[in-house]
Backbone bond lengths (Angstrom), bond angles and torsions (degrees), N, CA, C in turn:
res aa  C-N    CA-C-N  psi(-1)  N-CA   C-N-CA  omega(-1)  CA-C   N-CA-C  phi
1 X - - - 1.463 - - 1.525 110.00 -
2 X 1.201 126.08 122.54 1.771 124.18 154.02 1.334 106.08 -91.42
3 X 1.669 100.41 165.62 1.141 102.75 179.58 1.749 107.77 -103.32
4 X 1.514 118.61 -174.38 1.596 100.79 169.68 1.729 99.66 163.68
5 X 1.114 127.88 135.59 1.815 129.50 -139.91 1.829 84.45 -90.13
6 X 1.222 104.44 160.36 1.667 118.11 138.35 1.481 104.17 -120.76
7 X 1.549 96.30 141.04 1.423 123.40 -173.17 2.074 90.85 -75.21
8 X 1.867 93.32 133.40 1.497 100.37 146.35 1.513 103.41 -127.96
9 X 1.079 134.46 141.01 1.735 127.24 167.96 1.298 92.46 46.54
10 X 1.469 88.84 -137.17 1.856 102.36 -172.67 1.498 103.13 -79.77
11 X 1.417 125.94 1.35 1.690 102.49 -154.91 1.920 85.69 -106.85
12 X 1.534 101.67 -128.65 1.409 123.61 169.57 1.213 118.84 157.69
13 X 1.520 114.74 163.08 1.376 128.28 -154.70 2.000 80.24 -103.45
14 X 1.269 76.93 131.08 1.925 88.93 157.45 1.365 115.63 -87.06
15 X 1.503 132.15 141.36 1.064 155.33 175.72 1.715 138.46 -152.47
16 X 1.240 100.13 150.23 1.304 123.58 -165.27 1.439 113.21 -93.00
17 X 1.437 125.85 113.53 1.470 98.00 164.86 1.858 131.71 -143.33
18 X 1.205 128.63 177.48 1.688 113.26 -156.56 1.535 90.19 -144.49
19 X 1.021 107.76 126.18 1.762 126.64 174.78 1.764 104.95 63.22
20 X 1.516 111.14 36.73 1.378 100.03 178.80 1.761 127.13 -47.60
21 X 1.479 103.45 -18.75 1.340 115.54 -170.44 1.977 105.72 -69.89
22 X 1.027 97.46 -17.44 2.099 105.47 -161.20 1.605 85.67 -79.84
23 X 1.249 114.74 108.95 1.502 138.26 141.29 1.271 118.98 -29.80
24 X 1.613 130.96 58.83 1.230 139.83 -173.16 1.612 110.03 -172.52
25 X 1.409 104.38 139.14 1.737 108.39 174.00 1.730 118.68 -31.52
26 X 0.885 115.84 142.70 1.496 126.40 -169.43 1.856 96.44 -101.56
27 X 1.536 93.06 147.30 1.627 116.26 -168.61 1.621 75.35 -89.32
28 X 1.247 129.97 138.96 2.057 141.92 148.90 1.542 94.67 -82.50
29 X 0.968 116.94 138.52 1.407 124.49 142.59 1.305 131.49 -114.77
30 X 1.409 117.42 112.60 1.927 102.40 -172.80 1.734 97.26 -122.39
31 X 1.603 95.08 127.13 1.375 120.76 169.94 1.528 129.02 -72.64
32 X 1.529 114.69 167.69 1.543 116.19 -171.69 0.953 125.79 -83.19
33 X 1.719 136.27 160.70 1.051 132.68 -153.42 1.361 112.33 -44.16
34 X 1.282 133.47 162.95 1.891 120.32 152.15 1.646 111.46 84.63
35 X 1.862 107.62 -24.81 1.298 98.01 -164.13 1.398 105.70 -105.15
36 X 1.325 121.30 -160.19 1.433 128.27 160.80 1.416 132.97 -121.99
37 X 1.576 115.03 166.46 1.791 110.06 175.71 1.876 112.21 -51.08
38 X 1.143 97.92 -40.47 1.592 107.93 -172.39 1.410 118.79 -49.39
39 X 1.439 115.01 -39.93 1.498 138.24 -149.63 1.030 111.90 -82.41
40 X 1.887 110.55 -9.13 1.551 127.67 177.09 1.511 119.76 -111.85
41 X 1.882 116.38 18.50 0.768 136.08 -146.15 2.177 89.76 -77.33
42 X 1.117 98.66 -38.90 1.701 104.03 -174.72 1.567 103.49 -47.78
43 X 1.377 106.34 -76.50 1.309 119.36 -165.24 2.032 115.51 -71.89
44 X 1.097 120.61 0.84 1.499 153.95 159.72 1.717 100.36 -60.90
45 X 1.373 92.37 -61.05 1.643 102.05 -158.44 1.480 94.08 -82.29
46 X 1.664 125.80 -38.93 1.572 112.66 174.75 1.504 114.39 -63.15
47 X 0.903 140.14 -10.02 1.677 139.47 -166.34 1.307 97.57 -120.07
48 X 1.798 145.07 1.79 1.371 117.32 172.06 0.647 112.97 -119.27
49 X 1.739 132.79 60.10 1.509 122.07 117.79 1.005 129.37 -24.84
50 X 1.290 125.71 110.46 1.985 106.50 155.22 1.428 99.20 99.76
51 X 1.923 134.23 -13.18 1.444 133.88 -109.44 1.235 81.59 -145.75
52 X 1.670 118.72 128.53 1.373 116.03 166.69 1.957 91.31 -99.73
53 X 1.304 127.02 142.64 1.208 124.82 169.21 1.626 105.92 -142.16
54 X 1.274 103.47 163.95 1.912 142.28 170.83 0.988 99.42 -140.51
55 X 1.281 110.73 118.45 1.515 127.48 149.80 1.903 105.07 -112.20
56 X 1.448 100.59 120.09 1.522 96.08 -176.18 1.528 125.24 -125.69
57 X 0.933 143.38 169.89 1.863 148.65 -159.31 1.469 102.78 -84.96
58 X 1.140 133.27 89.51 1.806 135.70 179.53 1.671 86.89 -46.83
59 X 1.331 88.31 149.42 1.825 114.90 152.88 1.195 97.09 -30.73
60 X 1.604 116.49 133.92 1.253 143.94 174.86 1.595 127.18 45.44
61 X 1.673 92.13 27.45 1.799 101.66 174.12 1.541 105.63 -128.39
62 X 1.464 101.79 -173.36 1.794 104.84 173.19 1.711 121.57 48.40
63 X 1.127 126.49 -125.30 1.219 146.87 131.12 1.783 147.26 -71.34
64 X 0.730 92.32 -0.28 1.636 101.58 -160.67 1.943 90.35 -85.27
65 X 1.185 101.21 123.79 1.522 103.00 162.66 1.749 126.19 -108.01
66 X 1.199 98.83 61.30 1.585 99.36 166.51 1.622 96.00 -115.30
67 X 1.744 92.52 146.59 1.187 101.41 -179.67 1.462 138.92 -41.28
68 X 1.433 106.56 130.30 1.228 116.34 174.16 1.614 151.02 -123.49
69 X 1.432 100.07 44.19 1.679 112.56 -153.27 1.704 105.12 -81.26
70 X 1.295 103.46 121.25 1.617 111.67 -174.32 1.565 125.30 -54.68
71 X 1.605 110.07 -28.13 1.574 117.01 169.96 1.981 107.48 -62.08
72 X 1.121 82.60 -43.23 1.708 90.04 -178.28 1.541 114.99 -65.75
73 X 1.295 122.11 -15.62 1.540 100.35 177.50 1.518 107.67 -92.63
74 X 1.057 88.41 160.97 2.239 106.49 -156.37 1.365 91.63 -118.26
75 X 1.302 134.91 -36.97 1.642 137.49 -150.28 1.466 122.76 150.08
76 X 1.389 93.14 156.22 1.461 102.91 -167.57 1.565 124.65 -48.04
77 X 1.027 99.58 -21.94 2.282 112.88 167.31 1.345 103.55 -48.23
78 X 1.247 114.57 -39.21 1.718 94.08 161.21 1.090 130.61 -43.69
79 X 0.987 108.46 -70.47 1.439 94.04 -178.43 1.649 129.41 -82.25
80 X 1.242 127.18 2.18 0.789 120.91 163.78 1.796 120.01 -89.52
81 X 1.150 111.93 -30.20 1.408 114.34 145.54 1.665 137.85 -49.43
82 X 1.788 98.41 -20.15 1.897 95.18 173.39 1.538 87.25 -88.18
83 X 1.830 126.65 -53.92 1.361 92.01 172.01 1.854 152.51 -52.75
84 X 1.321 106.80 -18.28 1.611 113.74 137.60 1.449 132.98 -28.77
85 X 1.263 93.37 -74.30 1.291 104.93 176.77 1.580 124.55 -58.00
86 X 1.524 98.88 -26.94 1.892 106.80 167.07 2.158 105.42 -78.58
87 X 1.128 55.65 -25.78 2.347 58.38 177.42 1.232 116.30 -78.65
88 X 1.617 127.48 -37.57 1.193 117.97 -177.61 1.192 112.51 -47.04
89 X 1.671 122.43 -41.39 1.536 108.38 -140.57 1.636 107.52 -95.69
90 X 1.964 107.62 11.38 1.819 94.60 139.89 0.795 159.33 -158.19
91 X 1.340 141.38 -163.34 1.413 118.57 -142.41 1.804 125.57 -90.64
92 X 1.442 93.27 5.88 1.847 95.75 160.80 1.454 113.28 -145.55
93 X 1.612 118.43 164.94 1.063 110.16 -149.40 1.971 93.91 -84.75
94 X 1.478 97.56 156.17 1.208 112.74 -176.71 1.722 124.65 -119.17
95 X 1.467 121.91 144.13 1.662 127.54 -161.32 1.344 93.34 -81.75
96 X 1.529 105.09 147.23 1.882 107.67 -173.91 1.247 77.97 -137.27
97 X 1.558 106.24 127.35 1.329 123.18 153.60 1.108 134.36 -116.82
98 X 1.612 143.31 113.86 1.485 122.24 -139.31 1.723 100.15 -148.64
99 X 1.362 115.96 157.99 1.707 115.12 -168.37 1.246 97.06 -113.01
100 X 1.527 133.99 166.44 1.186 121.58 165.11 1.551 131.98 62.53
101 X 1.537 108.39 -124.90 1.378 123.52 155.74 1.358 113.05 -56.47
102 X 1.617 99.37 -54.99 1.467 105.77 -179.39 1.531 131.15 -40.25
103 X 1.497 113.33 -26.78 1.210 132.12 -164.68 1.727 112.46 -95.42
104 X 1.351 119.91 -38.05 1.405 140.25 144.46 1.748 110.63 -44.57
105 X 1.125 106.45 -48.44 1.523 105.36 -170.71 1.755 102.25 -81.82
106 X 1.197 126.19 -51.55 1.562 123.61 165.35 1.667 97.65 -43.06
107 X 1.272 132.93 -72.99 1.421 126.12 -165.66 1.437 117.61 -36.04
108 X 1.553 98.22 -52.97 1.571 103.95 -169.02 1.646 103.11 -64.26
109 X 1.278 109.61 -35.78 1.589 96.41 172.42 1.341 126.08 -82.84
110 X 1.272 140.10 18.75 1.146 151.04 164.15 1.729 96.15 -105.23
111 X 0.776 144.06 -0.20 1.719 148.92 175.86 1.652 106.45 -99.94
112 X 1.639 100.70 -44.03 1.577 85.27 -173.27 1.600 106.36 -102.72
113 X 1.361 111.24 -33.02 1.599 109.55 161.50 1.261 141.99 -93.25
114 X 1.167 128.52 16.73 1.270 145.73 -166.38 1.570 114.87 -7.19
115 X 1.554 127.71 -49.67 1.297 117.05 159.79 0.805 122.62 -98.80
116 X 1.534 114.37 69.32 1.204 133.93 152.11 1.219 121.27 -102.00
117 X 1.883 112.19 -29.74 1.043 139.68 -158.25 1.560 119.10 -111.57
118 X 1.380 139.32 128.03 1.247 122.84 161.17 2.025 126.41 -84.96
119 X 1.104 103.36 -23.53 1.212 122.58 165.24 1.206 119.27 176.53
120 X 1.545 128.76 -176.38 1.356 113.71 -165.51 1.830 96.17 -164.24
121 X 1.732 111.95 155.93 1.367 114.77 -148.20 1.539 86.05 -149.56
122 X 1.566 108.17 103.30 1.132 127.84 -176.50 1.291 125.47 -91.71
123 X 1.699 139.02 98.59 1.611 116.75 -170.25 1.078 89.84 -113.10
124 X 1.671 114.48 135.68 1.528 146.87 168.94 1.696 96.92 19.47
125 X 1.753 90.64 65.04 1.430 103.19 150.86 1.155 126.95 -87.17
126 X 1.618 110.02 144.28 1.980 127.45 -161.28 1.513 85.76 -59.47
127 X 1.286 106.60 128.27 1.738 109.63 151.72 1.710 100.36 -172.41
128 X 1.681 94.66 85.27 1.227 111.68 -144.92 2.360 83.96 -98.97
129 X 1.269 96.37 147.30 1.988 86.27 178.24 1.447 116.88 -44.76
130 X 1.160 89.53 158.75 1.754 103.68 157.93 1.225 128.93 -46.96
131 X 1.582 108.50 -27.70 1.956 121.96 -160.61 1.327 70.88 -75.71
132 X 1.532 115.95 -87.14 1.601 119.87 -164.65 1.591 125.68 -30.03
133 X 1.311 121.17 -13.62 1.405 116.56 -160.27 1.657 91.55 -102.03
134 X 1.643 103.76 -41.70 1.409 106.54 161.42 0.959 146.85 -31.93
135 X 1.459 95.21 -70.13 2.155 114.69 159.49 1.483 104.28 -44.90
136 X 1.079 103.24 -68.79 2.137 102.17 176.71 1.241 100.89 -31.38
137 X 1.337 121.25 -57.90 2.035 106.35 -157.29 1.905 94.35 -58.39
138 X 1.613 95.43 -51.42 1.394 88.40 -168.10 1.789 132.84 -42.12
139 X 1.317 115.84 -62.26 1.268 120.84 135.75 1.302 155.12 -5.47
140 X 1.688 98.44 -52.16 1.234 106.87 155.66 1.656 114.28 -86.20
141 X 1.229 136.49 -14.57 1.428 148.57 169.51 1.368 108.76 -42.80
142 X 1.362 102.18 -46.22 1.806 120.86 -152.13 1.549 102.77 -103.04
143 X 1.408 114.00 -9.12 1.525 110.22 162.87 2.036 90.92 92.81
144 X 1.163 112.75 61.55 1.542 101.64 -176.61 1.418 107.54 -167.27
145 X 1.507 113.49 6.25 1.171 113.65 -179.06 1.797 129.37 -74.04
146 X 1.609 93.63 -10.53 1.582 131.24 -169.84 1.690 103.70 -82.84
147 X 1.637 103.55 -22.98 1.634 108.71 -161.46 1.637 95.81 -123.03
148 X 1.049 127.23 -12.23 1.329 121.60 -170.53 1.813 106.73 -119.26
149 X 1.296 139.70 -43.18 1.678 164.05 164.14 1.398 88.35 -30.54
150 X 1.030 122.65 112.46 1.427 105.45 163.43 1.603 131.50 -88.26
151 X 1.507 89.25 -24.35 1.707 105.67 161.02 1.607 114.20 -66.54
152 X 1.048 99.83 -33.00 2.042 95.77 169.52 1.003 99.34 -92.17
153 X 1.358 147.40 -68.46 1.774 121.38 -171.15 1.685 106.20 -54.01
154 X 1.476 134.95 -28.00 1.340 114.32 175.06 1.902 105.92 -63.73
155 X 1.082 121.45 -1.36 1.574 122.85 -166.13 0.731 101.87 -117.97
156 X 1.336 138.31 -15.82 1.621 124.29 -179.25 1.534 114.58 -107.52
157 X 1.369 102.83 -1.34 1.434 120.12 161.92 1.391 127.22 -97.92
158 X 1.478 116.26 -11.21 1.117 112.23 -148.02 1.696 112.66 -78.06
159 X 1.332 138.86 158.00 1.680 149.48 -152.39 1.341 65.28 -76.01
160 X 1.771 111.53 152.51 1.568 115.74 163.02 1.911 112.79 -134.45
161 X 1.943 94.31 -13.34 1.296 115.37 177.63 1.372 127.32 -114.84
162 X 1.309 143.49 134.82 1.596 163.60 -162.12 1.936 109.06 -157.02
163 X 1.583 86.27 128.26 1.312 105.36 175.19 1.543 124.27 -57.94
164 X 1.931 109.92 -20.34 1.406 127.56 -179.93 1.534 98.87 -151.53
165 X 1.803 99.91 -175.19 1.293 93.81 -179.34 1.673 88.02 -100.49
166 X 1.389 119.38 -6.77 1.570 110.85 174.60 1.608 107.33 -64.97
167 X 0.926 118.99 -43.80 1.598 118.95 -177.69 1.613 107.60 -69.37
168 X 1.520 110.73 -39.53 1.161 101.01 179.20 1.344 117.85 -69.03
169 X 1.633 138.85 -31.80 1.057 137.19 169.43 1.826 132.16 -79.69
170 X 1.883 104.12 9.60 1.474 103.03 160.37 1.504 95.69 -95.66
171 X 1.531 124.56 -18.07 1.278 130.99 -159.70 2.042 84.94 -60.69
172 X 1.156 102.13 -72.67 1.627 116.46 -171.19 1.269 110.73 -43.51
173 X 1.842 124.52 -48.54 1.425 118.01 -158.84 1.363 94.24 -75.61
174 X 1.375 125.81 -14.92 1.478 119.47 -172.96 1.826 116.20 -69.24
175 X 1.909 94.10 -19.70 1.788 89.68 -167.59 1.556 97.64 -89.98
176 X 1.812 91.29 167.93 1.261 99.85 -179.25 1.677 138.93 -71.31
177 X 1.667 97.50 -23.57 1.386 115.69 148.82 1.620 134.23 -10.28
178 X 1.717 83.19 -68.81 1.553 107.18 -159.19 1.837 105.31 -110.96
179 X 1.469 111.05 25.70 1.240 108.75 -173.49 1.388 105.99 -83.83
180 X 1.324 142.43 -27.41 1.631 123.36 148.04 0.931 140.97 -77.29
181 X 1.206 110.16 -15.66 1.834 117.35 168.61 1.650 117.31 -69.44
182 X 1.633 88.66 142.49 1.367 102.72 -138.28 1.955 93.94 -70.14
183 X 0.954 114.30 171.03 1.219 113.31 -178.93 1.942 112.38 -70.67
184 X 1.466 122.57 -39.31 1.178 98.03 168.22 1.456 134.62 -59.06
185 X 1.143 93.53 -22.76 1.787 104.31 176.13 1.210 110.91 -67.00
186 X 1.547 123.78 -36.28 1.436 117.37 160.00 1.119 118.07 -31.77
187 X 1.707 96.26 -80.82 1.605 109.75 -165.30 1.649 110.27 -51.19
188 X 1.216 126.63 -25.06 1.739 121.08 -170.56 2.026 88.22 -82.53
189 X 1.296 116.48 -35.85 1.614 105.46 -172.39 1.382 102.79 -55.84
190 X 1.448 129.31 -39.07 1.082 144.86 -154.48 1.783 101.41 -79.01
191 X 1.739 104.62 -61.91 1.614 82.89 -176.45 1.301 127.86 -81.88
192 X 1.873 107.75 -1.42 1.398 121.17 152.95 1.530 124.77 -35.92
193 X 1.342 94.27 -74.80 1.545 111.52 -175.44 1.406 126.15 -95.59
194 X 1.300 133.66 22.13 1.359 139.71 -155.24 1.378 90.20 -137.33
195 X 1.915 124.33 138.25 1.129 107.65 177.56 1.785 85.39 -141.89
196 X 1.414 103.95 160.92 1.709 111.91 -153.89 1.525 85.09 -102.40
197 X 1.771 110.22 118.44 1.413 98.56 -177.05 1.827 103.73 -110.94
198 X 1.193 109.19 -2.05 1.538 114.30 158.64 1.677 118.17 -162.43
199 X 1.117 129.07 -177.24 1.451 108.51 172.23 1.462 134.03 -82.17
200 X 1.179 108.06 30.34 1.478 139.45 161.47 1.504 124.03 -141.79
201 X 1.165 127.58 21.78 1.250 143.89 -179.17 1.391 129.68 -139.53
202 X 1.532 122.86 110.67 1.121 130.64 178.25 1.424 126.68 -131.52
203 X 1.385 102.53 113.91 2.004 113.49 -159.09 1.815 112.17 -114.89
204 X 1.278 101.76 120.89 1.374 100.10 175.02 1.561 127.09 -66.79
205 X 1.013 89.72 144.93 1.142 107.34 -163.95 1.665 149.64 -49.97
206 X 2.268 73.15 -45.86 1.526 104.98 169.12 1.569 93.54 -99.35
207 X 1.635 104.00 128.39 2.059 128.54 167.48 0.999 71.12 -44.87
208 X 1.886 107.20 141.25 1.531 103.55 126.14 1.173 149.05 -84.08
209 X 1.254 96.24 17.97 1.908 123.53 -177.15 1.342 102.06 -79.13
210 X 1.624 111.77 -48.35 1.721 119.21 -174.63 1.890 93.28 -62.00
211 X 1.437 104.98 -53.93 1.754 98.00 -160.77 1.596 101.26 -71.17
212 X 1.006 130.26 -13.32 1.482 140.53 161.91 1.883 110.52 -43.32
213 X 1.362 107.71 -73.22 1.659 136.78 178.70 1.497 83.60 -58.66
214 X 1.184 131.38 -46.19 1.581 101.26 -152.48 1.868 92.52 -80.54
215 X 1.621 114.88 -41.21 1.575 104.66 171.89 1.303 123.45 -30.29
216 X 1.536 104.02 -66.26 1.368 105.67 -176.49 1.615 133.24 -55.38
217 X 1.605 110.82 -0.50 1.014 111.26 -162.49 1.660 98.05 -99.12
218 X 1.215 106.01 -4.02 1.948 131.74 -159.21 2.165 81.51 18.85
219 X 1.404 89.52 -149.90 1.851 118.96 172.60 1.416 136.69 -104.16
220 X 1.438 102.13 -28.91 1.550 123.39 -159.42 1.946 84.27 -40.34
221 X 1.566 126.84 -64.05 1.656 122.98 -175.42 1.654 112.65 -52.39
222 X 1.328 119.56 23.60 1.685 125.17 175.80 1.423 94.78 -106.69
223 X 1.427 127.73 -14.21 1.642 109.20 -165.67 1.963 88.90 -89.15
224 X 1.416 121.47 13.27 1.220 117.70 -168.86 1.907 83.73 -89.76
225 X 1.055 119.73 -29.18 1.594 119.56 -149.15 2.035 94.82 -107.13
226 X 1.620 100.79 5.03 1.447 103.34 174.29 1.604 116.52 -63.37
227 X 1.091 150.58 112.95 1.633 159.28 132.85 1.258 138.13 -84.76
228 X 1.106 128.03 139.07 1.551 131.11 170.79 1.894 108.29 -37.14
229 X 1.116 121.94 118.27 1.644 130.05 160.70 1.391 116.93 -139.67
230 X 1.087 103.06 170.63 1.475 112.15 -168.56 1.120 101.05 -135.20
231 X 1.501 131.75 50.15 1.409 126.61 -167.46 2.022 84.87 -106.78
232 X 1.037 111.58 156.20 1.091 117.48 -171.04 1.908 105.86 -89.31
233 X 1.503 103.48 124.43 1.878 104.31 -166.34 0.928 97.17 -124.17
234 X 1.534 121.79 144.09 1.332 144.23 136.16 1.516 121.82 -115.18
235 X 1.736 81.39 131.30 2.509 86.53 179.41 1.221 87.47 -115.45
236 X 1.442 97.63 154.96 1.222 124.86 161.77 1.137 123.66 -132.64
237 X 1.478 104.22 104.39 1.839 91.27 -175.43 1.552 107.53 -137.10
238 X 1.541 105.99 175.03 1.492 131.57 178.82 1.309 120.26 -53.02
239 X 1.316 143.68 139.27 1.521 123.64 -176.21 1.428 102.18 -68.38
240 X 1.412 92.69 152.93 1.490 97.63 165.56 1.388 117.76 71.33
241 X 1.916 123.65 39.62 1.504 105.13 -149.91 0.998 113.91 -84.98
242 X 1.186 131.11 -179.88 1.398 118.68 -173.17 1.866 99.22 -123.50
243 X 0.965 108.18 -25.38 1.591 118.08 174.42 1.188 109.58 -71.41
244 X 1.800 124.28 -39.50 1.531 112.74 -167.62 1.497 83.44 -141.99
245 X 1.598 117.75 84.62 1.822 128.46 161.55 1.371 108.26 -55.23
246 X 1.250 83.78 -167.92 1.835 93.20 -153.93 1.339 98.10 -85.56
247 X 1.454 124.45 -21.05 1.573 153.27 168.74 1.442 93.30 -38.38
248 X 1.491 104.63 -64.35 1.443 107.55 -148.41 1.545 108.17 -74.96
249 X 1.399 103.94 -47.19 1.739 107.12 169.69 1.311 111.86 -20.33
250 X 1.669 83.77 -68.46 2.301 97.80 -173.00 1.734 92.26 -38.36
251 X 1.152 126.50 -40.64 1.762 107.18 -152.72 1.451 104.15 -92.41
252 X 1.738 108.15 -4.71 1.955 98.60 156.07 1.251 110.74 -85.31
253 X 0.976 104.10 -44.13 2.213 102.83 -165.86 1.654 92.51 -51.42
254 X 1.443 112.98 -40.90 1.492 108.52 -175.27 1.725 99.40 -47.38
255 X 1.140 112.03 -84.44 1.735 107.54 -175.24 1.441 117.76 -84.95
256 X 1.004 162.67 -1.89 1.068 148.93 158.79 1.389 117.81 -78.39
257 X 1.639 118.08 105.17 1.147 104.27 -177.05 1.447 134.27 -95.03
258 X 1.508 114.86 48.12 1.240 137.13 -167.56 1.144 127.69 169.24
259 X 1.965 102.87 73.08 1.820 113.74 -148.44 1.814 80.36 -134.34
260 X 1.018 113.83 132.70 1.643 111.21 142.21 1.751 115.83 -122.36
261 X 1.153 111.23 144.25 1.528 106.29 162.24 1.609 114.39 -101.58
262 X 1.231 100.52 173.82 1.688 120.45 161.02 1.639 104.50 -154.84
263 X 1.298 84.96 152.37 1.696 104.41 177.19 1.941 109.67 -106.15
264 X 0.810 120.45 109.55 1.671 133.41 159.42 1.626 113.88 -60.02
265 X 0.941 109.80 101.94 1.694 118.75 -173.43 1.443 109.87 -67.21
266 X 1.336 135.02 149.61 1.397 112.71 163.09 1.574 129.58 87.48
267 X 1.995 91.66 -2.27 1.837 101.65 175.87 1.185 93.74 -121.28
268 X 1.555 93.75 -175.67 2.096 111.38 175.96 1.550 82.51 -128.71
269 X 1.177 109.89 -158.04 1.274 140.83 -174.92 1.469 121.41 -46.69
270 X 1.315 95.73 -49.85 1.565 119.70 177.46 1.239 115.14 -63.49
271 X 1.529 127.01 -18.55 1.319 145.60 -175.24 1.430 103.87 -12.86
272 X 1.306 137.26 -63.57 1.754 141.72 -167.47 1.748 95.61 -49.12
273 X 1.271 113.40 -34.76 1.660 107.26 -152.51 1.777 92.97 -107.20
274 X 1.609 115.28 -15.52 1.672 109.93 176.05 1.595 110.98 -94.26
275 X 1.250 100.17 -36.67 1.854 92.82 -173.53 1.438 112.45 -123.57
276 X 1.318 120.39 71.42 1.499 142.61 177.75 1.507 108.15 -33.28
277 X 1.274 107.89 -76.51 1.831 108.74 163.90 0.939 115.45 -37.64
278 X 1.512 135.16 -76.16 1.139 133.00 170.79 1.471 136.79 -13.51
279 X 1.401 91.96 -60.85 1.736 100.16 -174.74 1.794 105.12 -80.74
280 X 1.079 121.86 -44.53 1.371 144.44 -146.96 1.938 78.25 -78.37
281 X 1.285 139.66 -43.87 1.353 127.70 -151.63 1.397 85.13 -96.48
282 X 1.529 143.53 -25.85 1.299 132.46 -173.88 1.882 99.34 -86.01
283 X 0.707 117.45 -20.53 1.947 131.06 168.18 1.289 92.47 -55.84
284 X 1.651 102.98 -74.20 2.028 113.53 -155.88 1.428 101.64 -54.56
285 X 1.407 116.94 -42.72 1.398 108.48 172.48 1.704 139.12 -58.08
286 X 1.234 92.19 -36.28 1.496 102.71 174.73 2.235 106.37 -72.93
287 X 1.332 82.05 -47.73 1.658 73.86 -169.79 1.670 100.56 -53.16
């Protein structure tokens, strides 16, 4: 992988990339909340055969310095709109494959731009109900969303400083998060998102104020931006997900007219960063 910026305004998105030289549309990859482009560096490198790819740092993660102030985000169109704006500039349409957030944010841009896109490969992307997105507004209405969210109180607490990246990476294998992911995926999250702010100081990267705002914003208000497409989908998700229920499936097969799923036995959430083979051979297949 090298590294190498895309221009926004004055700032830019940091990015990752693999066979930039191959004369063919480039695979995007956009990662999950909190994490980085880097952190997918394993399963990146199993799927590019043949594969021109970018995997790059969303607004207010990794490296990428375009603005990121947490009062200011409104909803998830952010970010799927800075990835837009990385799509316009070429000239055929390109496969978005995205985890998490990442996977919500590829969707929504295959909904509002469609040729932008040639198809797109979704793992246990947020597309959590309406009830839930509801309860969230409410909550957050009443000033309590900070004390009750558990994905925002895990973010607004979360350790953000380590004396190394060795300390910082027993710090990680210790949480419950990251207890199957494989250990290189650690270490690439780590020199992804970890930046050396003296020679005893090491600060992440992504605020947890920004990954805070983006919790609270969950998805359930994306089934507003749901439409009939025919962009060609693949999910991949965790049994039993809890981000994309069995609810939610029913409301792709409804419009997408060219979606299959599969279930990966044996992961959680983290699935892209625990079962490399796994995910990476249900990818190679679809592409």
């Amino acid at each position: 992988m090298f590294e190498f910026q895309i221009p926004y305004k004055e700032n830019y998105f940091h990015a990752y990339g693999i066979n930039h030289e191959l004369n063919q549309p480039a695979i995007y990859f956009s990662h999950a909340n909190g994490f980085n482009g880097l952190a997918y560096k394993a399963l990146l490198n199993k799927i590019s055969i043949n594969q021109k790819i970018i995997s790059y740092d969303l607004r207010g993660h990794g490296k990428s310095t375009v603005p990121a102030e947490p009062k200011k985000l409104k909803s998830w169109r952010r970010y799927s709109n800075d990835l837009i704006n990385i799509l316009e500039k070429n000239n055929e349409p390109s496969t978005l494959i995205g985890h998490s957030l990442g996977g919500t944010t590829s969707l929504l841009v295959a909904l509002k731009r469609p040729e932008l896109v040639s198809k797109i490969i979704l793992i246990d992307p947020v597309l959590l109900p309406l009830t839930y997105w509801l309860g969230t507004k409410a909550i957050q209405s009443i000033g309590l969303i900070e004390k009750i969210h558990p994905m925002v109180r895990g973010a607004l607490i979360r350790k953000k400083t380590w004396t190394s990246k060795e300390e910082a990476f027993k710090y990680f294998s210790g949480k419950k998060l990251f207890r199957n992911i494989i250990p290189e995926a650690i270490n690439d999250y780590i020199d992804g998102g970890i930046k050396k702010i003296d020679e005893n100081l090491f600060e992440l990267n992504c605020d947890p104020k920004w990954e805070a705002a983006t919790f609270k914003l969950t998805s359930g208000g994306n089934w507003f931006n749901l439409k009939k497409s025919k962009v060609p989908t693949k999910v991949i998700l965790t049994p039993n997900s809890f981000v994309c229920s069995e609810n939610s499936q029913k409301k792709l097969r409804q419009n997408m007219a060219q979606i299959e799923f599969v279930i990966l036995e044996n992961t959680t959430h983290m699935l892209p960063l625990e079962d490399i083979d796994g995910v990476g051979n249900e990818i190679l297949s679809f592409l």
